[in-house]
Wavefront OBJ file of the C-alpha trace (Angstrom):
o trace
v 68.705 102.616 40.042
v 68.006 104.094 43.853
v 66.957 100.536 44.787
v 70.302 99.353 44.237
v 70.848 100.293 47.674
v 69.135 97.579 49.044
v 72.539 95.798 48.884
v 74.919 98.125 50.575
v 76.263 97.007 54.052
v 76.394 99.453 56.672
v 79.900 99.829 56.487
v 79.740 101.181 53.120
v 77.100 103.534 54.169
v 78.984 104.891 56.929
v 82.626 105.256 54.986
v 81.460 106.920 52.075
v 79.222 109.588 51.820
v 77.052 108.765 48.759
v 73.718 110.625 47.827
v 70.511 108.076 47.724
v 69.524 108.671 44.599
v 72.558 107.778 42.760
v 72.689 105.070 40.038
v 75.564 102.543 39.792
v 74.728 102.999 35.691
v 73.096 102.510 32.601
v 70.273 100.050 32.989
v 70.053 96.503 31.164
v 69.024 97.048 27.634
v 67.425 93.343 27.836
v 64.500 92.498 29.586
v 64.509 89.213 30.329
v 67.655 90.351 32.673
v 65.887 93.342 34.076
v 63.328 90.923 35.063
v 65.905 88.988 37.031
v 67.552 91.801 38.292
v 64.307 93.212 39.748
v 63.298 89.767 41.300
v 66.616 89.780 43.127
v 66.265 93.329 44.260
v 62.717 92.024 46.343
v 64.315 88.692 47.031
v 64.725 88.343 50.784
v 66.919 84.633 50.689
v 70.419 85.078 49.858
v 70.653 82.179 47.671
v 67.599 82.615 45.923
v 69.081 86.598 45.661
v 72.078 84.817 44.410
v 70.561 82.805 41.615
v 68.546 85.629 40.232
v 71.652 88.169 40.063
v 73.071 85.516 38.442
v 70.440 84.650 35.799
v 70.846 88.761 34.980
v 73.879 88.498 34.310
v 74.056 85.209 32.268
v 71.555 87.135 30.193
v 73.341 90.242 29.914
v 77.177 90.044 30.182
v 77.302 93.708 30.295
v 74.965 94.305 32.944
v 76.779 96.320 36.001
v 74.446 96.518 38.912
v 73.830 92.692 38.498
v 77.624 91.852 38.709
v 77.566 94.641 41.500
v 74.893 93.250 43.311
v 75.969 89.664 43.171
v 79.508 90.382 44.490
v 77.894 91.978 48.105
v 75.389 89.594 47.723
v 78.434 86.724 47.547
v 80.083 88.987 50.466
v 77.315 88.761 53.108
v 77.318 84.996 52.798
v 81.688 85.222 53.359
v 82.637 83.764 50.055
v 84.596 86.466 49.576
v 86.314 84.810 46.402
v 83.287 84.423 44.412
v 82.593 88.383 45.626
v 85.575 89.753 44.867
v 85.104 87.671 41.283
v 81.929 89.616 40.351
v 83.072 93.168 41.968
v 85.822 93.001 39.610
v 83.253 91.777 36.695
v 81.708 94.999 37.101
v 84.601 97.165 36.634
v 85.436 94.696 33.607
v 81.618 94.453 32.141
v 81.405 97.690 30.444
v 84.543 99.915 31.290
v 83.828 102.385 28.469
v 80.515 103.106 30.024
v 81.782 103.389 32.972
v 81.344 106.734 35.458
v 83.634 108.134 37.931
v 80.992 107.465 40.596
v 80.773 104.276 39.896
v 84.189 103.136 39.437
v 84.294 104.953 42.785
v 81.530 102.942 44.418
v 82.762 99.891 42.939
v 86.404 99.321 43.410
v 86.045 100.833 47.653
v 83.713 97.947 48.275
v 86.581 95.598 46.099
v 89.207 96.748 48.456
v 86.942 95.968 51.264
v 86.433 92.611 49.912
v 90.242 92.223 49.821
v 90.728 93.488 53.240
v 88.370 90.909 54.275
v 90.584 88.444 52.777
v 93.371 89.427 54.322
v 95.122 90.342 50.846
v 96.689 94.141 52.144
v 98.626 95.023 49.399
v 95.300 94.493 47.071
v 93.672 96.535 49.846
v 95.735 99.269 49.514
v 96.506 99.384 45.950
v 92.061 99.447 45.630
v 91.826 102.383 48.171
v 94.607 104.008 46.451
v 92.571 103.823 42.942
v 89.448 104.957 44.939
v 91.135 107.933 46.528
v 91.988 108.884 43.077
v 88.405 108.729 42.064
v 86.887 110.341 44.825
v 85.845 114.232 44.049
v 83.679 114.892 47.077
v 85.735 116.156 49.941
v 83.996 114.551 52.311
v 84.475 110.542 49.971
v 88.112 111.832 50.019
v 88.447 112.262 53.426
v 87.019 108.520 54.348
v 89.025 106.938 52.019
v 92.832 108.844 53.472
v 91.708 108.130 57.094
v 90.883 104.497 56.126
v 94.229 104.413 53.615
v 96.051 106.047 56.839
v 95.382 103.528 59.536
v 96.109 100.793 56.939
v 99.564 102.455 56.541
v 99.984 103.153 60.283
v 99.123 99.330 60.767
v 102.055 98.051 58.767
v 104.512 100.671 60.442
v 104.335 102.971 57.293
v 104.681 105.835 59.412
v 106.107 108.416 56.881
v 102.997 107.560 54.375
v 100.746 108.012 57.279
v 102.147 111.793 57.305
v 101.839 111.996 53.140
v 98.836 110.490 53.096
v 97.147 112.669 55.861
v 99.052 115.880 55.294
v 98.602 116.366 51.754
v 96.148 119.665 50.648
v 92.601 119.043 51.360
v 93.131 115.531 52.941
v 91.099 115.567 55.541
v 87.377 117.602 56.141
v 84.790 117.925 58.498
v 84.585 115.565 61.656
v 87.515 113.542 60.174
v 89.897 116.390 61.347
v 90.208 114.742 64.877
v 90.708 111.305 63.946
v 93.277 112.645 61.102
v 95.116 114.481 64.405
v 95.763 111.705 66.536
v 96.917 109.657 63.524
v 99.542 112.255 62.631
v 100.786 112.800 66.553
v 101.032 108.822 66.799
v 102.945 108.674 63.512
v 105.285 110.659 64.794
v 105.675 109.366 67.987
v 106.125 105.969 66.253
v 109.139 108.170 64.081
v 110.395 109.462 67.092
v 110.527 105.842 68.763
v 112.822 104.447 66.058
v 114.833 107.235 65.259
v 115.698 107.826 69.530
v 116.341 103.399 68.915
v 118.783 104.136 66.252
v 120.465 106.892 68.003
v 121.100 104.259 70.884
v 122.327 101.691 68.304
v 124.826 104.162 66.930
v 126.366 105.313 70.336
v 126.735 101.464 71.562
v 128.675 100.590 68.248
v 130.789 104.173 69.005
v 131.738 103.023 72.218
v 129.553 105.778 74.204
v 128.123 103.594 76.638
v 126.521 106.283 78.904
v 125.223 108.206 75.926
v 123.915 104.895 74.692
v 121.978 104.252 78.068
v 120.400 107.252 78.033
v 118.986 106.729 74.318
v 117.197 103.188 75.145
v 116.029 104.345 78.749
v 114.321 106.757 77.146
v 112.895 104.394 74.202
v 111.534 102.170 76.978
v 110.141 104.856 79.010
v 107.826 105.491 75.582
v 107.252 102.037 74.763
v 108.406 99.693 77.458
v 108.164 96.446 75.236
v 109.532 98.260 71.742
v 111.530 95.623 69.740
v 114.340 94.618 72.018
v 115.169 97.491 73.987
v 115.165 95.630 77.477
v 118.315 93.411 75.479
v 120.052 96.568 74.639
v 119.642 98.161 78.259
v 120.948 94.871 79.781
v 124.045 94.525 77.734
v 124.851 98.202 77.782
v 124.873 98.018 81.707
v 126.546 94.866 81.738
v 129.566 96.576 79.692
v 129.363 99.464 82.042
v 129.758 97.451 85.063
v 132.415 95.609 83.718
v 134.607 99.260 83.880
v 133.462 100.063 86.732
v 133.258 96.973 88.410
v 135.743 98.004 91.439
v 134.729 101.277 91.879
v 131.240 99.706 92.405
v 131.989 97.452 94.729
v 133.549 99.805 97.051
v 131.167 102.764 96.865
v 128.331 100.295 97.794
v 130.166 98.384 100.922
v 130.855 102.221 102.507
v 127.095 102.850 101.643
v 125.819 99.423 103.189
v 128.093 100.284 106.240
v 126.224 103.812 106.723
v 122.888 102.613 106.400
v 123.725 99.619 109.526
v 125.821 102.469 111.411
v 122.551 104.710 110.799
v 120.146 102.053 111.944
v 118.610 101.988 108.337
v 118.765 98.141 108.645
v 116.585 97.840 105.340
v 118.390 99.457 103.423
v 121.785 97.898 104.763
v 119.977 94.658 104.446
v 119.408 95.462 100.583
v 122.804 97.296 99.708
v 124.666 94.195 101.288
v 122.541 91.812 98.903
v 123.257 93.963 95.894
v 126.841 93.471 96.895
v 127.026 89.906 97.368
v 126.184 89.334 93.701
v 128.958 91.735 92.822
v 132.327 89.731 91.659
v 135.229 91.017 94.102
v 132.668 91.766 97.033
v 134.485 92.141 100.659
v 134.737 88.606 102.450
v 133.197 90.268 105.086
v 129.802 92.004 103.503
v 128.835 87.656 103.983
v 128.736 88.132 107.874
v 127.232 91.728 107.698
v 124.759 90.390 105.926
v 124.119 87.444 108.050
v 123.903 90.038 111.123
v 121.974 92.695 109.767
v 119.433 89.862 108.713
v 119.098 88.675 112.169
v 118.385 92.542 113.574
v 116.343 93.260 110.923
v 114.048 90.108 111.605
v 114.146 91.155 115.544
v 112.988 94.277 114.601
v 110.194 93.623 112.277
v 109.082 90.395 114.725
v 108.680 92.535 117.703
v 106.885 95.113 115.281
v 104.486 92.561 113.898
v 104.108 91.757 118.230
v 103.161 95.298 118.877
v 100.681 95.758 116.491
v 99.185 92.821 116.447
v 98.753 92.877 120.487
v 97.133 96.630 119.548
v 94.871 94.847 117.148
v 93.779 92.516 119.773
v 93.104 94.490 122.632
v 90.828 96.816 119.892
v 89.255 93.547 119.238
v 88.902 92.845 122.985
v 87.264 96.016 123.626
v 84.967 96.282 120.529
v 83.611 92.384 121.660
v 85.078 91.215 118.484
v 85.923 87.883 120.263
v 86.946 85.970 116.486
v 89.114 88.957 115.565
v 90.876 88.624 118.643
v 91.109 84.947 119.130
v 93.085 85.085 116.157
v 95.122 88.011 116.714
v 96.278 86.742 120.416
v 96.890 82.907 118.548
v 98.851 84.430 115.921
v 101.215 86.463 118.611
v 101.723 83.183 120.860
v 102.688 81.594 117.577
v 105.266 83.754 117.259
v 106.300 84.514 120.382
v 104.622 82.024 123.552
v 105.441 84.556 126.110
v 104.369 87.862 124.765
v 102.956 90.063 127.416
v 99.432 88.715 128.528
v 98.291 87.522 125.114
v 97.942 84.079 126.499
v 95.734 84.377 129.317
v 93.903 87.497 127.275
v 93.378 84.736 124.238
v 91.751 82.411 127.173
v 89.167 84.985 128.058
v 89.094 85.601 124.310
v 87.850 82.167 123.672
v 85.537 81.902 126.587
v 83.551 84.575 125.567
v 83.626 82.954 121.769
v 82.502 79.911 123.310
v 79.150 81.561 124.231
v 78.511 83.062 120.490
v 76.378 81.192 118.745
v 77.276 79.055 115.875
v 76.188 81.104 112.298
v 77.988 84.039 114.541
v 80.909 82.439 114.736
v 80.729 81.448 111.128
v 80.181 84.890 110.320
v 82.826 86.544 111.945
v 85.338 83.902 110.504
v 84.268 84.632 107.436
v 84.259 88.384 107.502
v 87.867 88.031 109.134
v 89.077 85.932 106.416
v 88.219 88.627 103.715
v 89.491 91.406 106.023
v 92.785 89.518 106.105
v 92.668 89.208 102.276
v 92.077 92.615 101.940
v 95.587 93.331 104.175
v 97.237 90.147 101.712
v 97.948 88.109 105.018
v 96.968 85.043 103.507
v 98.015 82.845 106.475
v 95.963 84.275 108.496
v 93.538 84.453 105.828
v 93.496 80.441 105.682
v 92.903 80.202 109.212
v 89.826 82.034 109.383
v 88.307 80.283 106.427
v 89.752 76.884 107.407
v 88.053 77.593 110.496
v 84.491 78.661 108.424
v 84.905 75.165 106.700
v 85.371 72.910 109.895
v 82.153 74.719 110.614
v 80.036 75.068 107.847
v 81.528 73.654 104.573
v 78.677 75.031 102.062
v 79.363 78.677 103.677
v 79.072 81.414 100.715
v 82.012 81.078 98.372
v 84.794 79.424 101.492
v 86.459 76.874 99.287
v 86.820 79.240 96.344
v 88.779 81.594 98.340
v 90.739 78.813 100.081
v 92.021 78.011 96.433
v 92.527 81.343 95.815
v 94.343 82.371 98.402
v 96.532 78.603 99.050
v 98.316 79.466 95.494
v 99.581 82.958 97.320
v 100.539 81.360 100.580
v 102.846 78.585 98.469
v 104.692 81.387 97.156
v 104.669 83.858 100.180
v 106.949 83.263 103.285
v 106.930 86.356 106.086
v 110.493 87.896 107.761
v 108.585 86.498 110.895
v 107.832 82.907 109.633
v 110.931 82.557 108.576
v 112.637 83.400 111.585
v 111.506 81.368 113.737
v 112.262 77.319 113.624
v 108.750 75.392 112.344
v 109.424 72.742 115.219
v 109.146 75.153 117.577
v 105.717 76.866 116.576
v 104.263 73.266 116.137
v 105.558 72.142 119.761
v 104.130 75.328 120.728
v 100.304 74.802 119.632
v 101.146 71.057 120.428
v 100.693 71.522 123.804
v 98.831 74.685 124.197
v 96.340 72.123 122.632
v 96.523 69.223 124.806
v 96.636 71.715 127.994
v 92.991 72.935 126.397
v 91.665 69.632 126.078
v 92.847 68.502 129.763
v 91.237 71.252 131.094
v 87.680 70.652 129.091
v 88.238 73.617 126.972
v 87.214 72.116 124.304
v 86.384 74.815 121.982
v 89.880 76.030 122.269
v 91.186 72.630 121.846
v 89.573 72.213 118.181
v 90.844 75.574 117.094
v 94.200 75.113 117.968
v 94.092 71.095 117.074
v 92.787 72.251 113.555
v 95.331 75.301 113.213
v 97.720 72.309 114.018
v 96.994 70.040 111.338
v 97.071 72.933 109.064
v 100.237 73.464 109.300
v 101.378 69.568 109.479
v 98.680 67.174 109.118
v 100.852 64.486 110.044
v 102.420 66.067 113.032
v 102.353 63.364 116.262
v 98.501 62.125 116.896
v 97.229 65.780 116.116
v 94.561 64.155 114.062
v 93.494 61.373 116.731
v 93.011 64.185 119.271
v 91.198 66.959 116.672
v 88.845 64.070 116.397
v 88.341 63.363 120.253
v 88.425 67.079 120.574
v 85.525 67.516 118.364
v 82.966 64.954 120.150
v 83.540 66.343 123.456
v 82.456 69.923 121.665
v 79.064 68.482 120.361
v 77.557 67.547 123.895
v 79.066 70.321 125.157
v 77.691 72.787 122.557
v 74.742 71.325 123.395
v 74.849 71.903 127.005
v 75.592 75.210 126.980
v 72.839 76.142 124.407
v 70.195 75.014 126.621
v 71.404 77.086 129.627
v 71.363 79.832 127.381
v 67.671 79.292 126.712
v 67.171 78.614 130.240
v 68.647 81.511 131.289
v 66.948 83.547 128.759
v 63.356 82.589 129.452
v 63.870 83.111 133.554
v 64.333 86.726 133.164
v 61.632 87.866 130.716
v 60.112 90.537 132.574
v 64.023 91.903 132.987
v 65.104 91.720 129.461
v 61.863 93.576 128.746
v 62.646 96.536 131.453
v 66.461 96.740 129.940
v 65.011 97.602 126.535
v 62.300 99.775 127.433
v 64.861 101.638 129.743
v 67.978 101.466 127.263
v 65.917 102.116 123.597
v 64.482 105.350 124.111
v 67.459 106.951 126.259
v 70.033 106.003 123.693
v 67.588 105.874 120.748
v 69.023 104.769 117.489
v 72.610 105.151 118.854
v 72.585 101.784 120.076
v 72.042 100.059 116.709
v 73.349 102.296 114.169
v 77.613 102.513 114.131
v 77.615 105.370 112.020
v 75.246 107.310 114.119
v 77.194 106.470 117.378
v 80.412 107.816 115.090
v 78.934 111.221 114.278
v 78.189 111.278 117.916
v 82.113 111.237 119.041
v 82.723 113.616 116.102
v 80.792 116.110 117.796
v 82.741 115.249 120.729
v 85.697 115.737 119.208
v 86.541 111.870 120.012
v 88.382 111.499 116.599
v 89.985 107.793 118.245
v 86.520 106.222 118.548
v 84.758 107.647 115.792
v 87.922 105.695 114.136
v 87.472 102.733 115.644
v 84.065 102.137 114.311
v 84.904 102.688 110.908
v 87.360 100.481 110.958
v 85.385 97.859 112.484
v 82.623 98.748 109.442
v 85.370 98.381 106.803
v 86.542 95.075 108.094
v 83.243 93.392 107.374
v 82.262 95.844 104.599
v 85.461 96.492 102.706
v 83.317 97.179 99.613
v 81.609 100.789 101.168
v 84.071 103.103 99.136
v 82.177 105.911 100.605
v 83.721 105.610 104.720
v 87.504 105.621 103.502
v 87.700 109.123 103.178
v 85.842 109.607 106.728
v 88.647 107.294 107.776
v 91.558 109.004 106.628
v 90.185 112.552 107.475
v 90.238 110.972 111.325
v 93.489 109.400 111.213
v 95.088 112.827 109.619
v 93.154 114.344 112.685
v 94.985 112.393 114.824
v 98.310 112.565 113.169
v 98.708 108.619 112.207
v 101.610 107.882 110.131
v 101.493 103.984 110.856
v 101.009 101.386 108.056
v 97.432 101.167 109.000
v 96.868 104.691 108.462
v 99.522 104.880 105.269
v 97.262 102.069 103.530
v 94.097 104.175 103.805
v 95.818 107.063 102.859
v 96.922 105.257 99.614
v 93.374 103.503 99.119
v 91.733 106.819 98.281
v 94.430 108.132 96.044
v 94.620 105.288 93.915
v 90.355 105.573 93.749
v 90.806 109.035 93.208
v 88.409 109.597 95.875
v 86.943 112.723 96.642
v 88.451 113.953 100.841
v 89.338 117.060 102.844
v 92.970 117.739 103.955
v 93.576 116.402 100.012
v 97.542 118.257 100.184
v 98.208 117.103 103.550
v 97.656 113.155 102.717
v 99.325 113.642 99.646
v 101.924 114.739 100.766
v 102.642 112.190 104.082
v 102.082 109.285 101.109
v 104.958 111.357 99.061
v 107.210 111.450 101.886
v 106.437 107.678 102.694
v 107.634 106.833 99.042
v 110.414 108.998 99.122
v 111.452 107.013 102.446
v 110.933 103.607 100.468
v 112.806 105.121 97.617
v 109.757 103.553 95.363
v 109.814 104.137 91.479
v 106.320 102.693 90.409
v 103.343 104.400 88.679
v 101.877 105.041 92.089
v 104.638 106.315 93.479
v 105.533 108.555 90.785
v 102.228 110.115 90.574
v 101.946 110.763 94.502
v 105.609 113.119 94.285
v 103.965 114.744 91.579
v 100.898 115.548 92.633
v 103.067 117.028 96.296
v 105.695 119.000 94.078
v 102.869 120.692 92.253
v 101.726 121.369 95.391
v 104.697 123.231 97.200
v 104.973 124.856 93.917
v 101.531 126.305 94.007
v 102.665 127.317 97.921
v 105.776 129.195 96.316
v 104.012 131.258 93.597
v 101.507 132.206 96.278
l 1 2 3 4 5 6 7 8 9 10 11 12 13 14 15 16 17 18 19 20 21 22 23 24 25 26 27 28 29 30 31 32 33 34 35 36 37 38 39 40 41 42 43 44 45 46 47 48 49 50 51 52 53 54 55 56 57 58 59 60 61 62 63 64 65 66 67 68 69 70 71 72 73 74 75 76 77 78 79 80 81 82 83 84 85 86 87 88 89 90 91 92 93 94 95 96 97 98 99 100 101 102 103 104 105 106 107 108 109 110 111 112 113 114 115 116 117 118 119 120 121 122 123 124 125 126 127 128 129 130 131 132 133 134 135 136 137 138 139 140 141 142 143 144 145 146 147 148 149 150 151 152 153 154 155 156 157 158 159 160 161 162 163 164 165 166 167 168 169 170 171 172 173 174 175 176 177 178 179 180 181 182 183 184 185 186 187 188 189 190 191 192 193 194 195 196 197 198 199 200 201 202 203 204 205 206 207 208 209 210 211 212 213 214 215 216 217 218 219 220 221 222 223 224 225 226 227 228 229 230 231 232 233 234 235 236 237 238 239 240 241 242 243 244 245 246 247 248 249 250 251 252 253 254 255 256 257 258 259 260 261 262 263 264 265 266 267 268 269 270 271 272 273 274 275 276 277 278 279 280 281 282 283 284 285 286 287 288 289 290 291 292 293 294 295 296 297 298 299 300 301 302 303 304 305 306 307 308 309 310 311 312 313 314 315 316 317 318 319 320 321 322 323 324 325 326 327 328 329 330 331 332 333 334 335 336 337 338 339 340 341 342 343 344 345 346 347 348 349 350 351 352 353 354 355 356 357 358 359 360 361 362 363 364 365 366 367 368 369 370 371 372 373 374 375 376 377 378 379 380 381 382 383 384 385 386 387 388 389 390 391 392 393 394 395 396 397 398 399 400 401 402 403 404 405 406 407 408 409 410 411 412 413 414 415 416 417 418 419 420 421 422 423 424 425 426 427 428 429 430 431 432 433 434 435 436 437 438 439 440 441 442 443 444 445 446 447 448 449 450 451 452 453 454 455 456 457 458 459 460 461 462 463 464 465 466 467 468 469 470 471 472 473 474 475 476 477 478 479 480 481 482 483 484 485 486 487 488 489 490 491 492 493 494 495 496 497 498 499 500 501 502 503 504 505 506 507 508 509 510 511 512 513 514 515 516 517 518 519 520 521 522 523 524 525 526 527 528 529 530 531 532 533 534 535 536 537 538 539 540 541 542 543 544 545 546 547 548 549 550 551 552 553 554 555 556 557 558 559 560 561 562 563 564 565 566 567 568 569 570 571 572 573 574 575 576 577 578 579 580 581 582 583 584 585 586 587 588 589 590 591 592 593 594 595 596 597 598 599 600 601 602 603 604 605 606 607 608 609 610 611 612 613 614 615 616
């Protein structure tokens, strides 16, 4: 009866551990159904495999491995009513004839059948008969780990435990599996008996000890039943008490933070205590005014370093990157330092870039501005790429992506400053472009115009006139370029054969000209040029550790340097000075007073190492 076989799925194979010779039982004492049988055994169609099993066992009523047969046969084509029908015939055909092995065989491939079904409690019930059946260790084994992670499935965690715990249970490579079944059983026990403890203390009255007992059911299983419910109302009814107490402790603390010049944090406590019932009738107006500072401050942050931006962008040639910088601080502030005659010379030089250059560089801006999550400046660049080029790589699916974030995002620096005034602002920086015959500069800040209000005066009339007096003049100075470019031939020649081999491949390779100020100890410029490699290559993983070395070199601490730093440790990249960064992105968290993941696993990683500095 080896070729029986034939018939069993893979799963079966794999869950129980059956020799190949084995025999299901006695054969058919008719041959007529033998003759069947054996047709259906070489039969490669299912149906036609079907009809012969079925002839067998129309012939013979008591003929096992035909009923067998016929119910996986039945099973592979999914009628899994018609195979758990002749599965069950087997056991039923000839029970007094009937062998431990294959009652064993048999009734695991009918609970299979009823798993497949969907019918658990038939499942079980067959696995349960089969476990009793099963004499090999290694059958026994399959059959509890399979019986196990049915229980653990339907929350049976204590039968889990029996099931897997029991004398001789479990054998060979099952032991693992068995293991983590048993430690999340318990944790599962652990779960709801810590959830009942909570339950019990709430309905006492212990409010603080009932806290405790559900913060620390959520911290295993965040979403367990309805934990978040029980936190709420718990702190709710603790407030309640407390409610003046509260109030007062967190005015005094606002207070110190302003006195302090924490202004954050003043800001925040002063929020927290405006939604508090009974809150001072003056936290409203130390609110107001700490608002207003705070937006000062950050607004003449935001100046600073985007006017440090720009003049890195000035000096590197990066004409787009500064363009937008300097037209991003005149939008917020018109008179900031030089920024509007340096965004003048910024633009001239632009002007002289080619077109697919210019496309370029608004393009790699754009994703470099992703990459830092300012969207709106983000949109600009790529609104700029479209007015250009339209079809240019994947534009318009990152303008959808990134419009969705900008409807929902409004800056501290956006917000405090009136929209009239920005669009008055790039109103007639605009028209003072175009009435000097700057046109380029004209259509930029035309088209950063309509952006922002299409329907803003006759912005779109004037984008339009602004944009045909660029064409001829695009024109014009493309052929002086080529003009000027084929009446110095022999000099352009004598510049590279002078320039090449005294510089070599310094002059085209960034990372070479890097490793060059490294040796010079120039840790600010070999910066620089990573950073300008990053911004259009965001993707090379490889320079952000080169990056942060520098800027821990040069003792940075700004945001810049603080997202870099946290870059590699959340990509668990491999860098020098490892303790050091770790632990100026601790002490930046501690600052923030930051609770996440992140966070959490930054102050470890710097306690473990001070206490590694104390043992030694």
């Amino acid at each position: 009866m080896g070729k029986i076989l034939q018939n069993f799925t893979p799963f079966t194979l794999l869950a129980l551990v059956f020799s190949v010779g084995s025999a299901l039982g006695v054969d058919s004492q008719n041959a007529q159904a033998m003759r069947w049988f054996e047709l259906g055994l070489k039969e490669k169609d299912l149906q036609k495999k079907i009809a012969a099993y079925a002839k067998a066992v129309e012939l013979d009523p008591k003929f096992v491995e035909a009923y067998y047969n016929l119910g996986l046969a039945y099973r592979q084509t999914q009628d899994y009513g018609r195979a758990e029908k002749f599965l069950q015939g087997a056991l039923d055909a000839d029970p007094t004839n009937l062998n431990a092995e294959t009652k064993l065989r048999v009734t695991y491939e009918l609970a299979a059948t009823y798993k497949r079904q969907g019918k658990t409690k038939a499942y079980a019930e067959a696995l349960g008969r089969a476990q009793g059946l099963a004499q090999e260790p290694a059958m026994r084994s399959k059959i509890n780990i399979e019986l196990a992670q049915h229980y653990f499935e339907e929350e049976r965690y204590e039968e889990v435990l029996v099931t897997l715990r029991g004398k001789g249970a479990v054998s060979g490579e099952d032991t693992k599996e068995a293991d983590t079944l048993i430690r999340r059983a318990d944790a599962a026990i652990e779960l709801q008996k810590n959830y009942e403890a909570g339950l019990q203390a709430k309905t006492g009255g212990n409010l603080s000890e009932a806290l405790a007992w559900f913060e620390k059911v959520r911290e295993q299983n965040s979403g367990f039943k309805d934990v978040d419910k029980q936190i709420a109302e718990v702190k709710s009814a603790l407030r309640t008490g407390s409610q003046k107490q509260t109030v007062t402790t967190l005015f005094e603390q606002a207070q110190q933070y302003e006195r302090a010049g924490n202004l954050a944090l003043a800001l925040a406590s002063y929020e927290s205590l405006l939604k508090l019932e009974g809150s001072p009738l003056e936290a409203r107006t130390k609110y107001e005014n700490v608002k207003q500072q705070l937006a000062k401050k950050q607004l003449a942050e935001t100046l600073e370093q985007e006017y440090t931006i720009a003049q890195s962008a000035m000096k590197a040639r990066d004409w787009t990157r500064a363009t937008l910088s300097f037209e991003k601080i005149l939008a917020l502030d018109a008179s900031y330092k030089d920024a509007r005659s340096r965004l003048s010379e910024a633009q001239k030089a632009l002007d002289r870039e080619s077109k697919d250059t210019i496309v370029a560089r608004y393009y790699a801006e754009g994703v470099a501005a992703m990459n830092r999550r300012d969207f709106g400046g983000a949109m600009t660049a790529f609104a700029k790429v479209s007015k250009i080029n339209p079809q240019y790589r994947n534009t318009v699916a990152l303008q959808k992506e990134i419009a969705q974030s900008l409807s929902r995002k409004t800056t501290p620096q956006s917000a405090s400053l009136p929209a009239t005034v920005q669009l008055d602002s790039l109103y007639e920086s605009a028209v003072s472009a175009a009435d000097s015959a700057a046109w380029m500069q004209a259509v930029i800040t035309f088209e950063k115009l309509a952006l922002l209000s299409p329907n803003y005066r006759d912005v779109q009339t004037r984008l339009e006139h602004a944009r045909q007096q660029l064409k001829p003049a695009a024109v014009q100075t493309s052929a002086a370029t080529e003009q000027s470019a084929s009446s110095w031939p022999s000099a352009g020649t004598l510049a590279a054969l002078l320039l090449v081999p005294a510089l070599g491949f310094v002059i085209i390779s960034p990372l070479t000209r890097a490793r060059y100020f490294l040796l010079r100890n120039d840790y600010a410029a070999a910066a620089e040029i990573y950073e300008r490699i990053l911004m259009r290559h965001p993707e090379r993983t490889r320079l952000y550790p080169a990056l942060a070395n520098l800027y821990f070199l040069l003792g940075r601490r700004d945001p810049q340097a603080l997202k870099i730093f946290k870059t590699i440790l959340q990509l668990n990249l491999s860098f020098q000075n490892r303790e050091g960064i770790n632990a100026i992105v601790a002490e930046h968290y501690l600052t923030e007073g930051r609770t996440d993941s992140d966070a959490i696993e930054v102050l470890e990683n710097a306690l473990k190492t001070e206490q590694n500095r104390v043992r030694h």
